[in-house]
C-alpha positions in Angstrom: 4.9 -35.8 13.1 2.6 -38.8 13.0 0.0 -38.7 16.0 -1.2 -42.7 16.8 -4.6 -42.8 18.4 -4.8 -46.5 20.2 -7.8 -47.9 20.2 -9.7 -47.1 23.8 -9.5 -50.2 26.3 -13.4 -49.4 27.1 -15.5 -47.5 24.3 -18.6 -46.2 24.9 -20.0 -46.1 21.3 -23.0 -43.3 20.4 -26.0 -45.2 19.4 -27.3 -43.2 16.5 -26.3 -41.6 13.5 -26.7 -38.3 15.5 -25.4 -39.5 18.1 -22.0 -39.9 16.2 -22.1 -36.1 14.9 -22.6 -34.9 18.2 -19.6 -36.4 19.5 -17.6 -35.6 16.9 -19.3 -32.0 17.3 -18.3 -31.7 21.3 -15.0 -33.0 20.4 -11.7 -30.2 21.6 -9.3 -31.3 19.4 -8.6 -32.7 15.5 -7.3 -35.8 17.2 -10.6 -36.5 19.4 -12.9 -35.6 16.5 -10.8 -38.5 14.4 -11.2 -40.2 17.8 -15.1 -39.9 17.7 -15.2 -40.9 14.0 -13.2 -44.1 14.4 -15.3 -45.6 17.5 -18.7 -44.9 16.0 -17.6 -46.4 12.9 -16.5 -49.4 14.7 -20.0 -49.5 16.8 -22.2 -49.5 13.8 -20.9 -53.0 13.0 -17.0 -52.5 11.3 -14.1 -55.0 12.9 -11.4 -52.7 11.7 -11.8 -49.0 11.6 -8.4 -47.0 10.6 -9.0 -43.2 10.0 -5.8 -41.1 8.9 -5.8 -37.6 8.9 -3.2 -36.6 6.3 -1.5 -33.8 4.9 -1.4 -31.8 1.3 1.1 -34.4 0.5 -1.2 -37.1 1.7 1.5 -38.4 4.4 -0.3 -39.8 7.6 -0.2 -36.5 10.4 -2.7 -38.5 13.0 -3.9 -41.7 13.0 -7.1 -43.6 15.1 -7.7 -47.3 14.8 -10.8 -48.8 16.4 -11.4 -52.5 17.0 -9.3 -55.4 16.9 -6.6 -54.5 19.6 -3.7 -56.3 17.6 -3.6 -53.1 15.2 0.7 -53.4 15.0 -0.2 -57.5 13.4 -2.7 -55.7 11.1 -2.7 -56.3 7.2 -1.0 -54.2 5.3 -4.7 -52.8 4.6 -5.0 -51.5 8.0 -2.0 -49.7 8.1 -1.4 -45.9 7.8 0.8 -46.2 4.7 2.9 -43.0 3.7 1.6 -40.4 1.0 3.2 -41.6 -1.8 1.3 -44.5 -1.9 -2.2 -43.0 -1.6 -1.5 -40.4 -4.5 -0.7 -43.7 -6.4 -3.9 -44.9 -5.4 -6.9 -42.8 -5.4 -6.7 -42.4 -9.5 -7.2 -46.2 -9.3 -9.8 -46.5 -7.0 -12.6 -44.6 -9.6 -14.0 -47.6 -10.6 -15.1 -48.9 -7.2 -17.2 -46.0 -6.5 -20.3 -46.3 -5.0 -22.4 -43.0 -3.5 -19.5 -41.2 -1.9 -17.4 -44.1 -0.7 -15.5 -46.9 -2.7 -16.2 -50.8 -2.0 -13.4 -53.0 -3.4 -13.8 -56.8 -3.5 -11.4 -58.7 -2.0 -12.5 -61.0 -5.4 -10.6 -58.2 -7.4 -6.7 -59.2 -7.8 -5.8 -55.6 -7.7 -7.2 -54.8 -4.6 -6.0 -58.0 -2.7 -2.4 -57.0 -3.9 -2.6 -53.6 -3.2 -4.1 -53.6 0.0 -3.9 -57.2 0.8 -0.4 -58.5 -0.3 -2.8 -61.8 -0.7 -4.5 -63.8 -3.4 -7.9 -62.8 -4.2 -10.5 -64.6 -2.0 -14.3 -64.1 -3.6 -17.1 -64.0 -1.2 -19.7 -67.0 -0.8 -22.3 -65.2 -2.3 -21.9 -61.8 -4.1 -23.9 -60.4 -1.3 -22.1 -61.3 1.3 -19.0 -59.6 3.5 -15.8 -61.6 1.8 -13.0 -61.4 4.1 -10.8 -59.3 2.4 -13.3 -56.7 1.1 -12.9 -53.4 2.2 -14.4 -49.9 1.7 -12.2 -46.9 1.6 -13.8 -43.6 2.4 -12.0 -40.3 1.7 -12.5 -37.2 4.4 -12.5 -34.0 2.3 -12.5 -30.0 3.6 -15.1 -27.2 2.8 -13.6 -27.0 -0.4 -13.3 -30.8 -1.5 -9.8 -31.2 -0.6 -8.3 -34.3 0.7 -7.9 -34.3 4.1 -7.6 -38.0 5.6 -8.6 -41.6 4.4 -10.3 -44.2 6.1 -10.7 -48.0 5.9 -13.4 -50.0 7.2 -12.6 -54.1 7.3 -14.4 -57.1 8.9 -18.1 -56.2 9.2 -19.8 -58.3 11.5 -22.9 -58.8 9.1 -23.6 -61.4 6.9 -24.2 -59.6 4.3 -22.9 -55.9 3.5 -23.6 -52.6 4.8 -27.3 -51.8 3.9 -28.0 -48.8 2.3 -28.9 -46.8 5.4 -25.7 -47.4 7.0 -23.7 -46.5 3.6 -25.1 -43.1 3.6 -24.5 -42.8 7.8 -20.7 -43.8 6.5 -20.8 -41.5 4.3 -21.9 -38.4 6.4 -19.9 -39.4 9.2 -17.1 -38.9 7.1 -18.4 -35.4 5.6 -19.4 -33.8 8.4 -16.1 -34.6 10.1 -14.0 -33.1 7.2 -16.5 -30.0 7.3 -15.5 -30.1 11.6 -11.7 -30.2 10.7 -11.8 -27.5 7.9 -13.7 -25.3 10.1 -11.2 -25.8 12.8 -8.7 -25.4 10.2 -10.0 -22.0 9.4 -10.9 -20.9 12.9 -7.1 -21.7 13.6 -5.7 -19.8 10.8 -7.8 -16.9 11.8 -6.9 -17.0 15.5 -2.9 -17.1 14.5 -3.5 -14.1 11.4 -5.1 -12.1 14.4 -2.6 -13.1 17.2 0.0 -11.8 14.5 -2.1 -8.5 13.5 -2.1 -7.7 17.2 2.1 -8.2 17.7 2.3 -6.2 14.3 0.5 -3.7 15.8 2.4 -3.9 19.1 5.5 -3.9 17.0 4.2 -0.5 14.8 3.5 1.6 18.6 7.0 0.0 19.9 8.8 1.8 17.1 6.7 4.7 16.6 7.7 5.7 20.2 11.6 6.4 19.7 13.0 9.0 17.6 16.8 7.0 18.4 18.1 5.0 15.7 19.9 2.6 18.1 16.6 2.0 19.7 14.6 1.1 17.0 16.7 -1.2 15.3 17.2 -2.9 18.8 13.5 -3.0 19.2 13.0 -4.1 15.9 15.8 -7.2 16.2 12.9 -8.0 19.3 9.9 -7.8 18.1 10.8 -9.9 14.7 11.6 -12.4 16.8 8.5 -12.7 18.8 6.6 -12.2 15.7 8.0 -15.2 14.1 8.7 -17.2 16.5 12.6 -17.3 14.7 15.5 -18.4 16.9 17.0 -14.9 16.7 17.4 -11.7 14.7 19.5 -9.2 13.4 19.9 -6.1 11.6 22.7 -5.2 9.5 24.0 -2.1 7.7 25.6 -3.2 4.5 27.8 -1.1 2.5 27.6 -1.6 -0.8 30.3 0.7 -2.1 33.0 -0.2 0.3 31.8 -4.0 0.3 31.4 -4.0 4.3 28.9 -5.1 6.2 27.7 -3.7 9.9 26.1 -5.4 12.2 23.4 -3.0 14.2 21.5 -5.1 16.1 21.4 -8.9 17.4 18.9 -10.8 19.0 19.1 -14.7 20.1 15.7 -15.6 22.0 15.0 -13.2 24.1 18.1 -11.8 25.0 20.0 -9.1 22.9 23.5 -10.0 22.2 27.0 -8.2 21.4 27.3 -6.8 17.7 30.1 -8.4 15.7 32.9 -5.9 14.2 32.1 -4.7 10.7 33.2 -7.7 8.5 33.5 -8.2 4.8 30.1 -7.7 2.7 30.7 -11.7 0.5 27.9 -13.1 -1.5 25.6 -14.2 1.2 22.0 -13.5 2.0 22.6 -9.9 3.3 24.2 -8.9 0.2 21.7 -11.4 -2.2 19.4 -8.3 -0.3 21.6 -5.2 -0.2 22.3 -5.4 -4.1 18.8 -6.8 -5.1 17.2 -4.6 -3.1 14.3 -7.9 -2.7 13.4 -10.1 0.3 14.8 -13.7 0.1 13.5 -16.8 1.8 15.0 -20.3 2.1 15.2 -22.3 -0.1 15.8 -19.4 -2.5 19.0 -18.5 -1.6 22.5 -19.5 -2.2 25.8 -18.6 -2.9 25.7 -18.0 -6.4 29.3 -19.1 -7.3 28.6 -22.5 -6.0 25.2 -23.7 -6.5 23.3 -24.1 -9.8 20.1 -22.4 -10.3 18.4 -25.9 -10.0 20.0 -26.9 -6.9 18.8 -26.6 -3.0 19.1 -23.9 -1.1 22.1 -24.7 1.2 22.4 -23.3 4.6 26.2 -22.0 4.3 24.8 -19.1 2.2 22.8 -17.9 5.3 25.9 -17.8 8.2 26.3 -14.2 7.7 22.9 -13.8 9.4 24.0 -15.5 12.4 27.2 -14.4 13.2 29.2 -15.8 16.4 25.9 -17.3 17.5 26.6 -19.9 14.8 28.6 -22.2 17.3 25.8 -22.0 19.6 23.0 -22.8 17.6 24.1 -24.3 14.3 23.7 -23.5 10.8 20.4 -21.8 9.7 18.0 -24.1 7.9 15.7 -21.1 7.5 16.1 -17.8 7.0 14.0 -14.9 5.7 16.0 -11.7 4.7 14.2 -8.4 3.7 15.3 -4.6 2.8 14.7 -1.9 5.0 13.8 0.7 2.3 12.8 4.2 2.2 11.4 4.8 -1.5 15.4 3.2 -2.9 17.3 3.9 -0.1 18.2 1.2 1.3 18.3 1.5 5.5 19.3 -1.9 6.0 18.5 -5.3 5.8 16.6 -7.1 8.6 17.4 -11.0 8.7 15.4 -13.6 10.9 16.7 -17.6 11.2 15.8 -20.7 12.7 17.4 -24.3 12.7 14.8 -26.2 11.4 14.7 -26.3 8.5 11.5 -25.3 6.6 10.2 -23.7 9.3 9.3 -20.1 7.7 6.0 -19.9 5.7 5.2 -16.9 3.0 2.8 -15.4 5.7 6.1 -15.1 8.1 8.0 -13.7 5.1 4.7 -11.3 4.8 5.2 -10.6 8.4 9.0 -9.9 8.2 8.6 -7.7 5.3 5.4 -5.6 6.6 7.7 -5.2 10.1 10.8 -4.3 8.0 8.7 -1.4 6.3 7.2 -0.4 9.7 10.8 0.2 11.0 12.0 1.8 7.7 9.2 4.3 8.2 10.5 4.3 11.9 14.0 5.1 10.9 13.4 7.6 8.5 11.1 9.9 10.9 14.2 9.7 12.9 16.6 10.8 10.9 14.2 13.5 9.7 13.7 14.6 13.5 17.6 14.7 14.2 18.7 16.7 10.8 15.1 19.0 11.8 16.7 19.7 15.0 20.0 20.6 13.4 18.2 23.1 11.5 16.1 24.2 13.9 17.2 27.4 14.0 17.3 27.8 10.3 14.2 26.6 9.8 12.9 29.4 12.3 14.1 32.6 10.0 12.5 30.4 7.3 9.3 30.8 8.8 9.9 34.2 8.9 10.7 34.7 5.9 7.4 32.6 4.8 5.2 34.6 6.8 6.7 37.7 5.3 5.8 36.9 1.7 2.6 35.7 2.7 1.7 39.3 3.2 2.2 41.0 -0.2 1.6 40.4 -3.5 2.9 42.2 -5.3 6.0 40.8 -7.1 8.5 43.6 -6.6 7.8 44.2 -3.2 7.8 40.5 -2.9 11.3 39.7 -4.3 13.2 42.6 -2.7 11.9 41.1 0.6 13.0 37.7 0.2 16.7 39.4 -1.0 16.8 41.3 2.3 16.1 38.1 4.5 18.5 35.9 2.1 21.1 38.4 3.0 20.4 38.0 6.2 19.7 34.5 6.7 23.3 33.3 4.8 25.2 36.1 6.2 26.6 36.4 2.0 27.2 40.3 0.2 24.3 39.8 -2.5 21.9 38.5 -4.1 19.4 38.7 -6.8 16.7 36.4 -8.5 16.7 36.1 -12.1 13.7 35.3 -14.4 13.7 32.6 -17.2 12.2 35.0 -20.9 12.7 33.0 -24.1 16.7 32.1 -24.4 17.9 34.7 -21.6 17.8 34.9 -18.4 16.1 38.2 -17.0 17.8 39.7 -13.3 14.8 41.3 -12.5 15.9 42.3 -8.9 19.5 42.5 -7.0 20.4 43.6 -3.6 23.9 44.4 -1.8 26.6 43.4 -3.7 24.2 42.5 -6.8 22.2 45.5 -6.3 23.9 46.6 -9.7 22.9 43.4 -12.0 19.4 44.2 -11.7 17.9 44.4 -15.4 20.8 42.7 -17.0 19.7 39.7 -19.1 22.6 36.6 -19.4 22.5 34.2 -22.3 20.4 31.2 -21.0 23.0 28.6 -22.7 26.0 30.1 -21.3 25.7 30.8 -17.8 25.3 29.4 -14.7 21.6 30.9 -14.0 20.5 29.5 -17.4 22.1 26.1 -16.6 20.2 26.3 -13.5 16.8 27.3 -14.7 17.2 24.4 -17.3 18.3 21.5 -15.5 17.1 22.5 -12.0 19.6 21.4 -10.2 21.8 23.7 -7.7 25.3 25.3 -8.5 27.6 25.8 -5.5 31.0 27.0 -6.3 33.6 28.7 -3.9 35.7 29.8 -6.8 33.6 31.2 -9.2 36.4 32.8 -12.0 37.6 28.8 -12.1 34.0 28.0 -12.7 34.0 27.1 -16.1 30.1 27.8 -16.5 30.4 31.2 -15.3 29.2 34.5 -17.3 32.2 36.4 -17.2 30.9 39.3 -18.7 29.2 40.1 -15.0 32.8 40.6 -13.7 33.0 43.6 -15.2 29.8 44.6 -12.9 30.6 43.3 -10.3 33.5 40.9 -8.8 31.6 37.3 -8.1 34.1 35.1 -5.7 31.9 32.5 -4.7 27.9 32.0 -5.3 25.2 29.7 -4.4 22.3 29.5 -6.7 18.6 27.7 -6.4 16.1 26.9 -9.3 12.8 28.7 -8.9 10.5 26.1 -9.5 6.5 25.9 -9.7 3.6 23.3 -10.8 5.0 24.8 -14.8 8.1 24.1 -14.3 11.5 26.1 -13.8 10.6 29.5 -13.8 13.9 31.2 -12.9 16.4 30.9 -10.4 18.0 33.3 -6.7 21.4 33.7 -6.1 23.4 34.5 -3.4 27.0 35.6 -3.7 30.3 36.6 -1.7 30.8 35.5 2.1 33.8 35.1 3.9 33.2 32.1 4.8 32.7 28.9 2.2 29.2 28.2 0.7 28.2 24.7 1.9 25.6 21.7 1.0 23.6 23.1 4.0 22.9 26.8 2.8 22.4 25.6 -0.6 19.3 23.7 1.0 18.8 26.8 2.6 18.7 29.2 -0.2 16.5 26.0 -2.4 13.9 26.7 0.7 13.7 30.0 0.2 13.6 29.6 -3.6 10.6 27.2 -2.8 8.9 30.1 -1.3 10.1 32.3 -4.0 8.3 30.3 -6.5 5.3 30.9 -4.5 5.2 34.2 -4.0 5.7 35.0 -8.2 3.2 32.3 -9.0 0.6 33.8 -6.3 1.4 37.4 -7.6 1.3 36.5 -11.2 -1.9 35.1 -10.5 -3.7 38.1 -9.1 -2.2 40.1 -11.6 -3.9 38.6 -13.8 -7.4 37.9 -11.8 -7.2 41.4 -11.0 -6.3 43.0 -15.0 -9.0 40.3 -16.5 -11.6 41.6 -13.5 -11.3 45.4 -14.7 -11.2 44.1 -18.0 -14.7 42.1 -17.5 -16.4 45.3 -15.5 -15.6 47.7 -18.4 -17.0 45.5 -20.8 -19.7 44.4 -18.9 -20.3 48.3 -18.6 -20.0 49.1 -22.6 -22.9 46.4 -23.8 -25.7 48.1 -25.4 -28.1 45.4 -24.4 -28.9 45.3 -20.7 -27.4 42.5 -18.9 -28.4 41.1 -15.3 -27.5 38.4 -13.5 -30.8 36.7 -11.0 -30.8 34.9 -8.2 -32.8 31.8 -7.5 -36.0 34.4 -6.2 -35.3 36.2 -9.4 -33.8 39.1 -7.7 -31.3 41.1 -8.9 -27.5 40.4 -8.2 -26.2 41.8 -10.7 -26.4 44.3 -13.5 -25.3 46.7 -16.1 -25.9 50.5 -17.0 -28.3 49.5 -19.7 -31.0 48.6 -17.0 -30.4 51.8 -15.1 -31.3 53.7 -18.5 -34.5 51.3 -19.0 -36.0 51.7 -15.8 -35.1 55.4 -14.9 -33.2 54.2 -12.1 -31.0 56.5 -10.0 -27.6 54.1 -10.4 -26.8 50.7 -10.2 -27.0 49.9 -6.2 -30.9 51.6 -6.5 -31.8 48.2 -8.0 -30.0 45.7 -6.6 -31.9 43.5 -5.1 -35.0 44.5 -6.4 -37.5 41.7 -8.6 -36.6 41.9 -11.9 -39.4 41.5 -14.1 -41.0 44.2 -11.7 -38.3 46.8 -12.8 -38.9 47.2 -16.2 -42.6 46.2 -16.8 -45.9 46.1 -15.0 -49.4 43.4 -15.2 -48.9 41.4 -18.5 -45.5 42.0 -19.3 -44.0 41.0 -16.0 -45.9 37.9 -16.1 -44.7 37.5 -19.4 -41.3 37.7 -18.6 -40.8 35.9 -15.8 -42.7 33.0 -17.7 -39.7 33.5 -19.8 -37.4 33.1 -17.4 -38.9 30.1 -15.3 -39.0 28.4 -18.4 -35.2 28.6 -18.9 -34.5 27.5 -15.4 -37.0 24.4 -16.0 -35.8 23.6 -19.2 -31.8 23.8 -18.5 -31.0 25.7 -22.2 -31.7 29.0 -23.9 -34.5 30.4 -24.0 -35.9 33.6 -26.4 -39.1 35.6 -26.6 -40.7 38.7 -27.0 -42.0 40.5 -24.1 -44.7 43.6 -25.1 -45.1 46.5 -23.1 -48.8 48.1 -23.7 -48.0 50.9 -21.1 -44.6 52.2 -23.5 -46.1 50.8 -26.5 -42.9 48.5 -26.9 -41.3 45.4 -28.0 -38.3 43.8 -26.0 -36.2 40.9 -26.6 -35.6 39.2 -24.2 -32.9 35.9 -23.5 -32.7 33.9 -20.5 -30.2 31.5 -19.7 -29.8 29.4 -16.3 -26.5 30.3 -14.2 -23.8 27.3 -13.4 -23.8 28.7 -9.8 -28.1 28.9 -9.9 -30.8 31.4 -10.8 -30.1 33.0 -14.7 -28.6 35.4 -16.8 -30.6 37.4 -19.0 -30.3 39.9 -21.6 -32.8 42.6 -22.9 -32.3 44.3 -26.4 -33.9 45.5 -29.7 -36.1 47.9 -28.0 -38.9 48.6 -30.8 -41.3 51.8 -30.5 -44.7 50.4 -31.8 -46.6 53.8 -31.7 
């Protein structure tokens, strides 16, 4: 909208270059600071002063004129001509620069056309103000962008604008594009933060219900306030049966009646729904009508308005985005307006971050209300959890997790089977499968092998029908119906539990049951596995530690002992092993020199990072040690002490 700044009846002009900036400076609004501009200009000698503050597009957003009053009988030079005409022009005015501004001749027959619509009229003198020259000065932002033009006619002067006043022209002009891109920014900042703050509003308003209903009403709300859209609404689409459910509808501030479930169609919504990606006008449109090349029409958008259509219109804006958890799609959350072009890629941003807020939203929901229909489920879960937690042994482990999986799924057996090579290895069965235990089943042709390869779940209430089923294990004993879990850890698929035989049907829910319990399952082996094995390698390190011929300690930082072998016991005379733990090494085995020799040794390898090797000689037992120090990862060293040599 074009903003026309009459000149003032009564103008109190500044009377200084300084002056001039300071008013501009003190100015409240883009309008006054052109304001400012335009009556300086005119006080430092101009007759006709139009400033234009103009868009990307260069078309004229607000306009001040200062001096001659008749502004609406002003030449075509004078008037605030759309942008289309000044992107024509500014390539053409490079040759009349001059220091920042342009001054075209009314002598030149281009610029008495062009501005003029009048024969070129040369000045007296070259020096001297002809009647239809004119300088054009252009008001760029921070970043050299152009963001309004300004003409100055009719100088009162004689002659033209000395050089002083150019360069006042000039930095007038500047310093107000500098003011306006400043208050550009300052703006853009305030309405980013304004928007962080109802984002943030909008985040706590949906974090505080666990209801669906709720939080798709109180999203439809907050979009709209967020946006500033006419109205908002959620929608549930169907994909599968090609139907669409409206959840939620908001117009203004006031929530309105949800439509009836209504055909999917090719709309927005479903553009979204199949897509699964956020559409803004002009981007959409009903694909079976509009080329790729042609504008977005607003008939694509109705389905996001509803009955609220007669009220308000068609759309001419609309932003549509998913409401996703991971590829799930939630919903999709629609937002419209009747101006057209009146959503910008920061609202789409806005829309889209709100949409994932509520997605979030949604899903803790749904989480909450299936966790309370397990509740009680998940209790003998915890149970069970803190019962393998205190073993680790993996037979008592697994015949504990077979007693509560009885229990817990109420079925006649079960048994967990372990994946070795191509079979599958039933290392422990209780109840009814109390007899499979140490059977092995072909990994290719049963259902515990398909299940420890794929890692999926097998459910099946009929069991002989099963055409995966091991029907040698009939002859052990009679399976009817069975639920089995893959026993998975960081490795992969490590085996698989079963239950078996209820009176009741094996559901979806107690196979997400028994995959629980497998997770703790998987667990339990893995943790028992792996002290097992700490536990056979640590015996296996103290007997060899124990066996070395040459004596083997471990220092500290002080060079005390932490740590040592029998070897140093026999060297030393020592009682055992604790007797000189503890103790200052070097001071164990020698005395005077050889000590000092030593532990030069050994301060050497802590200093220098790497091996080091020496002799050490004991005058006192007339012998020759070997002696090899190395620094520890964890501090202090390791050293070793061999080759005893009698030199007597």
């Amino acid at each position: 909208m074009l903003d026309t700044l009459r000149p003032a009846e009564t103008v109190t002009p500044p009377a200084s270059f300084a002056d001039a900036l300071t008013a501009v400076d003190r100015a409240a609004t883009a309008s006054a600071r052109l304001r400012a501009a335009a009556d300086a200009l005119h006080a430092w000698g101009f007759g006709r002063v139009l400033l234009t503050l103009r868009d990307p597009s260069l078309a004229p957003r607000i306009v001040a004129a200062a001096g001659r009053p008749d502004r609406d009988a002003a030449p075509d030079a004078m008037q605030p001509l759309p942008g289309v005409v000044w992107r024509q022009r500014l390539p053409l005015l490079q040759p009349f620069a001059r220091d920042g501004l342009f001054l075209l001749p009314g002598s030149d027959p281009w610029v008495a056309r062009e501005f003029w619509a009048d024969a070129p009229t040369p000045a007296p003198t070259p020096d001297e103000w002809g009647a239809l020259d004119l300088i054009v000065g252009l008001v760029l932002g921070a970043s050299g962008e152009v963001l309004g033009t300004a003409l100055l006619a009719e100088s009162d002067s004689r002659r033209r604008p000395d050089r002083e006043r150019w360069f006042e022209v000039f930095g007038l002009l500047r310093h107000l594009g500098l003011r306006l891109s400043h208050d550009a920014v300052q703006a853009l900042a305030q309405r980013r933060a304004d928007r962080l703050q109802r984002l943030q509003e909008a985040g706590a308003a949906l974090a505080r219900s666990l209801d669906e209903r709720e939080i798709v009403r109180e999203l439809a709300r907050q979009v709209v306030r967020a946006t500033d859209a006419d109205g908002a609404m959620v929608a549930a689409p169907d994909l599968a049966g090609g139907t669409c459910r409206t959840l939620a509808r908001v117009v203004g501030a006031t929530e309105r009646t949800v439509e009836a479930e209504r055909p999917l169609g090719d709309g927005v919504i479903a553009m979204v729904a199949r897509e699964g990606r956020s559409v803004r006008s002009p981007e959409g449109g009903r694909r079976g009508d509009l080329a790729a090349s042609d504008a977005w029409s607003p008939l694509s958008a109705l389905d996001v308005m509803g009955d609220v259509v007669k009220e308000l219109g068609p759309p001419g804006s609309v932003i549509a985005v998913p409401i996703m958890v991971g590829i799930r799609l939630l919903g999709v959350l629609a937002v419209h307006a009747t101006e057209a072009d009146r959503f910008t890629a920061e609202d789409a941003e806005v829309v889209a971050t709100m949409a994932s807020q509520a997605a979030t939203a949604l899903a803790n929901a749904q989480r909450y209300a299936e966790s309370e229909r397990e509740r009680r489920q998940s209790e003998a879960l915890a149970e069970v959890a803190r019962a393998v937690g205190e073993s680790l042994r993996p037979g008592d482990v697994m015949h504990l997790i077979l007693r509560h999986a009885l229990a817990l799924l109420k079925a006649e057996g079960a048994c967990i089977a372990l994946r070795q090579e191509q079979w599958m290895h039933i290392v422990a069965g209780s109840g009814a499968a109390e007899l499979l235990a140490g059977v092995h089943v072909p990994l290719d042709d049963s259902l515990l092998g398909r299940v420890a390869k794929q890692g999926g779940q097998v459910l099946s209430n009929d069991l002989p029908a099963h055409s995966g089923a091991f029907k040698p294990l009939q002859r052990i004993t009679r399976i009817r119906s069975t639920v089995i879990a893959p026993l998975t850890t960081a490795q992969g698929t490590i085996g698989a539990i079963a239950v078996l035989n209820r009176a009741d049907p094996f559901t979806q829910a107690d196979a997400r049951i028994l995959q629980r319990l497998g997770d703790q399952v998987s667990v339990a082996i893995a943790n028992a596995r792996l002290f097992e094995e700490v536990e056979r390698a640590t015996r296996e390190w103290k007997v060899a530690f124990d066996s070395v011929a040459s004596c083997l300690v471990v220092l500290d930082d002080a060079r005390r002992i932490a740590r040592c072998n029998r070897r140093l016991v026999e060297l030393c005379g020592a009682a055992d092993v604790a007797s000189v733990l503890g103790a200052s090494f070097p001071d164990v085995l020698w005395h005077d020199a050889a000590a000092h020799a030593a532990t030069a040794l050994i301060a050497r390898a802590g200093t220098e990072g790497s091996v080091v090797r020496g002799e050490v000689l004991d005058d006192v037992r007339g012998r020759v040690f070997m002696l090899t120090a190395a620094p520890h990862p964890d501090g202090g060293s390791m050293v070793t002490v061999d080759d005893v040599i009698d030199e007597r």
